[in-house]
C-alpha positions as CSV (number, residue, x, y, z in Angstrom):
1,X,111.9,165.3,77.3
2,X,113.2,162.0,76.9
3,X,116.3,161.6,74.3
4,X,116.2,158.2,72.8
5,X,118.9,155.9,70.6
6,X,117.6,153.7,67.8
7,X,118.9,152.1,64.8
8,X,121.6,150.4,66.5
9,X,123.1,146.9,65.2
10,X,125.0,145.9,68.0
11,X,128.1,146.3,69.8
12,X,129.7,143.5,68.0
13,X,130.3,146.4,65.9
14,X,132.7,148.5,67.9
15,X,131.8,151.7,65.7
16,X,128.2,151.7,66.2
17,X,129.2,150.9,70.3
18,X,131.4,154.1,69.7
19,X,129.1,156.3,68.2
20,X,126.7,155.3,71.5
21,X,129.2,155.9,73.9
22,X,130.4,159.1,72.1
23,X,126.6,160.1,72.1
24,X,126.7,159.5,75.8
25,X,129.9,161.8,76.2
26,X,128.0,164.6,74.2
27,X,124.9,164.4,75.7
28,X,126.5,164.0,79.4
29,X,124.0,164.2,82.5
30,X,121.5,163.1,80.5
31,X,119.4,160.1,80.5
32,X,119.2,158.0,77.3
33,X,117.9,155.0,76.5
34,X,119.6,152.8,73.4
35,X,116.7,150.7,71.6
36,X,119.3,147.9,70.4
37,X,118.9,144.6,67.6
38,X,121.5,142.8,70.2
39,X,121.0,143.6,73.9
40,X,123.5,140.8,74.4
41,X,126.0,141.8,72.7
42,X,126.1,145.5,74.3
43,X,125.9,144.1,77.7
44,X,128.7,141.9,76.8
45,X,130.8,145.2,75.7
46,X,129.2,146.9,79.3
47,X,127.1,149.3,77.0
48,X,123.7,149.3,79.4
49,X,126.5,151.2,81.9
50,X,126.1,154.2,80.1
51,X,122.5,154.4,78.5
52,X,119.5,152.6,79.3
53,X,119.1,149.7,77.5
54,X,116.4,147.5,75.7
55,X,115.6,145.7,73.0
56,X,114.2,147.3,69.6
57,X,112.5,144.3,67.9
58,X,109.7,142.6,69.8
59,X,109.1,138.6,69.1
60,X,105.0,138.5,68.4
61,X,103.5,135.3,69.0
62,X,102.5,133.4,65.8
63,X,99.1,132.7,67.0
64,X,98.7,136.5,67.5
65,X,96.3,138.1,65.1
66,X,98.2,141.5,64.3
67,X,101.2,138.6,63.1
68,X,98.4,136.8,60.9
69,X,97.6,140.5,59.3
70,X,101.2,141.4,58.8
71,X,102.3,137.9,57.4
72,X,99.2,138.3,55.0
73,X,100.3,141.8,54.1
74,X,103.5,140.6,53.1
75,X,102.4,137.6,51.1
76,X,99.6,139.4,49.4
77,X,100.5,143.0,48.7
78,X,104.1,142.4,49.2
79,X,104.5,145.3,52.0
80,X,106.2,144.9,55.0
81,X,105.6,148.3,56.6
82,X,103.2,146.6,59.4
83,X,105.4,144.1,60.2
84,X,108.0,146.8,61.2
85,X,105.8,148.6,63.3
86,X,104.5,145.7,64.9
87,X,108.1,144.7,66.4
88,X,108.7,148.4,67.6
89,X,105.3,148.9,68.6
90,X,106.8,149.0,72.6
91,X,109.0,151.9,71.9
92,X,106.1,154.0,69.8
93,X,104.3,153.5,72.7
94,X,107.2,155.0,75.0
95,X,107.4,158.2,72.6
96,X,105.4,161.1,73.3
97,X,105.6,164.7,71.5
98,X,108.5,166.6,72.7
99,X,111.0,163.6,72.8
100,X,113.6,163.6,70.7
101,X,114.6,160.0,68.5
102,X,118.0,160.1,67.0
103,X,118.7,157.8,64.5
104,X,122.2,156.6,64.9
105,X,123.0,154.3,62.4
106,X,125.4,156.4,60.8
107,X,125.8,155.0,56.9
108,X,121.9,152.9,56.8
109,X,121.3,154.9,54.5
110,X,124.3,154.4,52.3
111,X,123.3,150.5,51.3
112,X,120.3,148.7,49.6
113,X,116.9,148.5,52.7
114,X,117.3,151.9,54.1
115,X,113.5,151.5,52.8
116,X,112.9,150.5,56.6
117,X,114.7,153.4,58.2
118,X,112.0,155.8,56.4
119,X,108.9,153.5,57.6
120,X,110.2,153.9,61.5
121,X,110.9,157.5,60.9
122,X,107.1,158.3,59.7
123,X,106.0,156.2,62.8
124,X,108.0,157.5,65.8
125,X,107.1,161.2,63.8
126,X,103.3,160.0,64.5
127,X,103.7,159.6,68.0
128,X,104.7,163.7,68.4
129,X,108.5,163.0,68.7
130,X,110.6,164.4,66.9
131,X,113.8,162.7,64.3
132,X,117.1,163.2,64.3
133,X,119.5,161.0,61.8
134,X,122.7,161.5,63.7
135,X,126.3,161.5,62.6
136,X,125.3,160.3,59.1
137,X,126.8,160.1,55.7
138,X,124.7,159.5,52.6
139,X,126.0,158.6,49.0
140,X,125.0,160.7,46.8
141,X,124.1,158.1,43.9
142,X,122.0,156.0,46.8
143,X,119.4,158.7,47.0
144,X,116.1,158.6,44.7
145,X,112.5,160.2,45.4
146,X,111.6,157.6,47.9
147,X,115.0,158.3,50.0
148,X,114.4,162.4,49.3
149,X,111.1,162.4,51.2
150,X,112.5,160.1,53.8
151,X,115.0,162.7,54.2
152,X,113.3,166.2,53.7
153,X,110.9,164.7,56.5
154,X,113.5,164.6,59.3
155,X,113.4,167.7,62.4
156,X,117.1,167.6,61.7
157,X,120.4,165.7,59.9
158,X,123.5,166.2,61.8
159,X,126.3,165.1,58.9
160,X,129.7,164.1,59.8
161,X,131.4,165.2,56.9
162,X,130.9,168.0,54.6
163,X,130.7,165.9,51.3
164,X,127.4,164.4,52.8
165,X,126.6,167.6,54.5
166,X,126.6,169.8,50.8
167,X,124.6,166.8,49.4
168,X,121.8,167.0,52.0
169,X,121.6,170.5,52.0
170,X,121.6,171.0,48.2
171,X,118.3,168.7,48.6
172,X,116.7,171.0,51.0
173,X,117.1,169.1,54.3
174,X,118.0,170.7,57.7
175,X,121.3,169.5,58.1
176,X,124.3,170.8,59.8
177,X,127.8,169.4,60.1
178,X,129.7,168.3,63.5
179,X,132.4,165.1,63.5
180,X,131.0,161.6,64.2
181,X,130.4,160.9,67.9
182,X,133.4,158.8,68.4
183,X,135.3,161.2,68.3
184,X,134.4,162.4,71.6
185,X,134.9,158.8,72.8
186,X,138.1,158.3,75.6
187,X,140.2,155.6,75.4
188,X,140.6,153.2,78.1
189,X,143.7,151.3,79.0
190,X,144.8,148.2,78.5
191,X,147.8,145.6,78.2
192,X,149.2,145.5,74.5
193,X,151.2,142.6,73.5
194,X,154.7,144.4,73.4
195,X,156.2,146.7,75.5
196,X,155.3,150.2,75.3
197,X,158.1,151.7,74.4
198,X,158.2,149.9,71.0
199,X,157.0,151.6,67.7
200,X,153.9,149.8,66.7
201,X,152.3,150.0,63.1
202,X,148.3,149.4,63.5
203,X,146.8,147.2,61.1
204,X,142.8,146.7,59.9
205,X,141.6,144.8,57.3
206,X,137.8,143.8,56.9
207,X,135.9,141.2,54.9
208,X,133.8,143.8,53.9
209,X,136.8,145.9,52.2
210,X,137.6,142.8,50.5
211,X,133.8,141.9,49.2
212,X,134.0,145.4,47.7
213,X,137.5,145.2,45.6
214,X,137.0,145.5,42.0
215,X,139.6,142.8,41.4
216,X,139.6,139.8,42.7
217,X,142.1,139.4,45.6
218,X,143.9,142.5,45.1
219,X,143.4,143.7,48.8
220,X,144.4,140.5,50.5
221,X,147.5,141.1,48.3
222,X,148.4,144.9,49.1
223,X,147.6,143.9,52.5
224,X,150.4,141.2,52.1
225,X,152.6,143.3,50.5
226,X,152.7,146.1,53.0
227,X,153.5,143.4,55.8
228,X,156.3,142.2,54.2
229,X,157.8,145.4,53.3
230,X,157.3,146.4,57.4
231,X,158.9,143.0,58.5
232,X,161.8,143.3,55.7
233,X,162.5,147.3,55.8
234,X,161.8,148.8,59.2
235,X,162.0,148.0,62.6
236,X,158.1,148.5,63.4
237,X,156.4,145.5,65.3
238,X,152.7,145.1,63.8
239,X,149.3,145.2,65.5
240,X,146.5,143.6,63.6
241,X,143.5,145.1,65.3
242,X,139.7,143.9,64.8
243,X,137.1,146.7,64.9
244,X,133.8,144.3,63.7
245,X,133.6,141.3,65.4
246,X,129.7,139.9,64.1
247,X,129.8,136.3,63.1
248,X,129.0,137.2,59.5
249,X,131.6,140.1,58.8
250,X,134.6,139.4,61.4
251,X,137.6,141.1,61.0
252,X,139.6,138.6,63.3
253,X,139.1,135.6,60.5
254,X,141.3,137.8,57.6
255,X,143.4,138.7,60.8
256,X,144.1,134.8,61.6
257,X,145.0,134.3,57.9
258,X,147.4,137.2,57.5
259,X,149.0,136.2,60.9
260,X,149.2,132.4,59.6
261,X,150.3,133.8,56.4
262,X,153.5,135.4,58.0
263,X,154.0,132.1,60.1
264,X,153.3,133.3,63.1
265,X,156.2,136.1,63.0
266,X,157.3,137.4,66.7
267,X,156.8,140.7,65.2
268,X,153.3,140.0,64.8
269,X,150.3,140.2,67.5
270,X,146.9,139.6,66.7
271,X,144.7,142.0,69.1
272,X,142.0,140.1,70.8
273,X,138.0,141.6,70.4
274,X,137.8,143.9,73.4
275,X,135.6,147.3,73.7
276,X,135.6,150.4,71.3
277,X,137.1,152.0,74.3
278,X,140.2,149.4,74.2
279,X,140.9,149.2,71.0
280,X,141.1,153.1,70.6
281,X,144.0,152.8,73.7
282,X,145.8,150.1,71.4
283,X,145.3,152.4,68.4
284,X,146.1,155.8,69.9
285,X,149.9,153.4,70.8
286,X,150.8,153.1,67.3
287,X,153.4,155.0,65.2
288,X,151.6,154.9,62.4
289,X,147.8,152.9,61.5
290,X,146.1,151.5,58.0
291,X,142.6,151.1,58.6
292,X,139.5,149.9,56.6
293,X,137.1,150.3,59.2
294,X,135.5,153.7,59.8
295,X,135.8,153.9,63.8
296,X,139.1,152.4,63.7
297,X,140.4,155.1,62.2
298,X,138.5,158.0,63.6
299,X,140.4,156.2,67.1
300,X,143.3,156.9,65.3
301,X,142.7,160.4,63.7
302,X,141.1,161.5,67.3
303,X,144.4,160.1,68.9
304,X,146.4,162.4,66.6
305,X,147.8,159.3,64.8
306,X,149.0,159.5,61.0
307,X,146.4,157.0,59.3
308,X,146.0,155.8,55.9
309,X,142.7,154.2,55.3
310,X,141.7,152.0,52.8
311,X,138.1,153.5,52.0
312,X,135.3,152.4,50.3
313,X,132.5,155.1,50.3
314,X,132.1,158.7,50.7
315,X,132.7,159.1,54.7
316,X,136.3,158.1,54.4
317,X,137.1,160.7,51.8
318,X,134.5,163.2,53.4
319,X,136.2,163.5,57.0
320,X,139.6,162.6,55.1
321,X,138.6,165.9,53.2
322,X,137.2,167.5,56.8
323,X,140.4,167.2,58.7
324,X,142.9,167.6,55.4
325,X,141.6,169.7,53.1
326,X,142.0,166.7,50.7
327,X,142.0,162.9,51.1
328,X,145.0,162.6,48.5
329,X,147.8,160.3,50.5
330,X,145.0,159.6,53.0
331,X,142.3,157.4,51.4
332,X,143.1,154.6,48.8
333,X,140.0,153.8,47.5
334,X,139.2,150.3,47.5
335,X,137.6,149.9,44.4
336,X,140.7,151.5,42.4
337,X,143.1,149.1,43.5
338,X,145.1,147.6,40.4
339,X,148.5,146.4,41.8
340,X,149.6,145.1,45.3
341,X,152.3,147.8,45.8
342,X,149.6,150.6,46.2
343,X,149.4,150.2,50.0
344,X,152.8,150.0,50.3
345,X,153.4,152.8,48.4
346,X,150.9,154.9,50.6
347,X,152.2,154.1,53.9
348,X,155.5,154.9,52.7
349,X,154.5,158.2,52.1
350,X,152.7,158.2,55.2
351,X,155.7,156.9,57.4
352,X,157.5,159.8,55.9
353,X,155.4,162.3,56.8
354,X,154.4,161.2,59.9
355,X,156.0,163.9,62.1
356,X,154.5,166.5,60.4
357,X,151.3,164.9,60.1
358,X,151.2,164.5,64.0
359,X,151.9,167.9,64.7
360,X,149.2,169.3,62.1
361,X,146.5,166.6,63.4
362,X,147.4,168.1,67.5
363,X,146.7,171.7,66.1
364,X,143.5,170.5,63.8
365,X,141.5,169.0,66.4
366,X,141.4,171.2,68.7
367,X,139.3,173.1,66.5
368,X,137.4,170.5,64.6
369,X,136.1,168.4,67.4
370,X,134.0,171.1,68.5
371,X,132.5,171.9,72.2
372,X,129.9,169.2,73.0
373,X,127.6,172.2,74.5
374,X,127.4,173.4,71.2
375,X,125.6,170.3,69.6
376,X,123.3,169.5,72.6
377,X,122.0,172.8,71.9
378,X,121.4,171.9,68.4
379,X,119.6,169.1,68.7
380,X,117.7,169.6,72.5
381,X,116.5,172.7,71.1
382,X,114.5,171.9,68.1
């Protein structure tokens, strides 16, 4: 049986490196191989150290004829399902029955194209293997017939939060519910900007928070405002931390502005990019941490960290609601943002609490992040 990765972006995005090296953790001793968009960038972040790596779109000459038939497919009838299997026809032909494909994009199917997620699924199901969409969440208002059958058709769904989890199996699909892979990640050390024995507040902001805001500006502004309220009313030094680092959604750009913003205040470091594994040692430091990105703050929840995250779809209220009981003081949904105090407000209440919220989060997850033996059995015996 071979156990193989696919639907991963790159580890410019240090949540989907997480969720591979978390995979890796789970399914320890045994050999997997990552088919990956960006080799480059996971070799950069030392990724091909833990799974075997290569690359999941193939380049097909111009001049070849199977190119000629899937450029006139798409021109003509408008369908682009041979042009997909065409760049992945190496790994179909690597698949054989009894292998077992996990799809590990995590929320693909929570945004417009997770068309193409269903055409590779029917094609590596062809070749005998089995499916598995791993560590997913789903919005429920995303799915129509097209995403149902897509869905209905996989061996098995592992959810990683229970609002996704009652979704899928109110549709009919085999789907159980364990936390996303990163939590299972381990930190790694590495040299923070202040001294140790400081009280850090982590900070992340994304671009792609900000694209969703309802009102124009209104994040960059509670982001603002918290800042100034650290920097005025406590005596908490402040870590802006990236967690996405691709060219076209970079968290380190709104990072740069907020540090430039504050003029370059001593109380302020800008984290450089690093691996998922460094960044979750920086996180698990902090006091307290106010997160946008998923995997950031699953480092910090995992690291028993009080964490306020400013959310934007169902899996930050789902494994809000997971580890909780309730995301209320523990998600502030993006898109209901209406003044710039809200933040502030929320990590006021958060500061606190944050003792008692420690304590609870120690006791919590050492239930909830369940034994790894218990999910390789899952999934390795389908």
């Amino acid at each position: 049986m071979n156990l193989v990765l696919y639907s991963h972006g790159g580890s410019g995005n240090h949540g989907c490196e997480a969720i591979v090296r978390g995979t890796a953790e789970i399914f320890q001793g045994m050999s997997l191989t990552l088919y990956s968009n960006s080799t480059k960038q996971d070799k950069k972040y030392g990724i091909d150290s833990v799974v075997s790596l290569i690359d999941a779109r193939q380049t097909v000459s111009r001049h070849n004829p199977k190119r000629i038939v899937a450029s006139l497919l798409i021109r003509l009838l408008h369908n682009g399902e041979y042009t997909v299997k065409l760049s992945i026809e190496h790994m179909l032909k690597n698949l054989k029955k009894g292998d077992i494909a996990l799809s590990i994009g995590g929320d693909n199917y929570c945004y417009p194209g997770f068309e193409e997620y269903g055409v590779i699924n029917d094609m590596i199901q062809k070749t005998g293997a089995d499916t598995v969409l791993w560590g997913c969440s789903v919005e429920q208002d995303m799915i129509n017939d097209i995403m149902t059958k897509d869905l209905l058709s996989y061996k098995k769904i592992v959810a990683r939060e229970s609002i996704t989890w009652k979704t899928l199996k109110d549709l009919g699909a085999n789907v159980v519910l364990f936390p996303d892979p990163a939590f299972y990640l381990a930190p790694k050390k590495r040299k923070l900007p202040f001294e140790e024995s400081k009280k850090f507040v982590g900070i992340n902001i994304s671009p792609h928070i900000i694209r969703c805001e309802h009102e124009k500006g209104i994040v960059y502004q509670n982001y603002c405002e918290l800042i100034r309220y650290i920097l005025k009313q406590t005596d908490y030094k402040i870590l802006l931390i990236p967690h996405v680092v691709w060219p076209e959604n970079d968290d380190r750009q709104v990072n740069q502005q907020l540090f430039e913003d504050f003029g370059q205040n001593s109380r302020i470091a800008l984290i450089e990019d690093c691996s998922c594994a460094e960044l979750k040692y920086v996180i698990s430091k902090c006091a307290l941490f106010v997160g946008a990105r998923t995997h950031a703050t699953i480092a910090a929840y995992s690291t028993g960290v009080p964490t306020l995250v400013v959310g934007y779809s169902v899996k930050a209220r789902g494994i809000a609601r997971d580890l909780f009981g309730t995301e209320e003081h523990f998600v502030l949904s993006v898109q209901n943002l209406n003044h710039a105090n809200e933040l502030t407000s929320g990590f006021q209440w958060l500061d606190k609490n944050s003792s008692n919220i420690r304590e609870y989060l120690k006791n919590k997850l050492s239930t909830y992040v369940v034994d790894p033996t218990i999910i390789r059995q899952q999934i390795t015996q389908l």
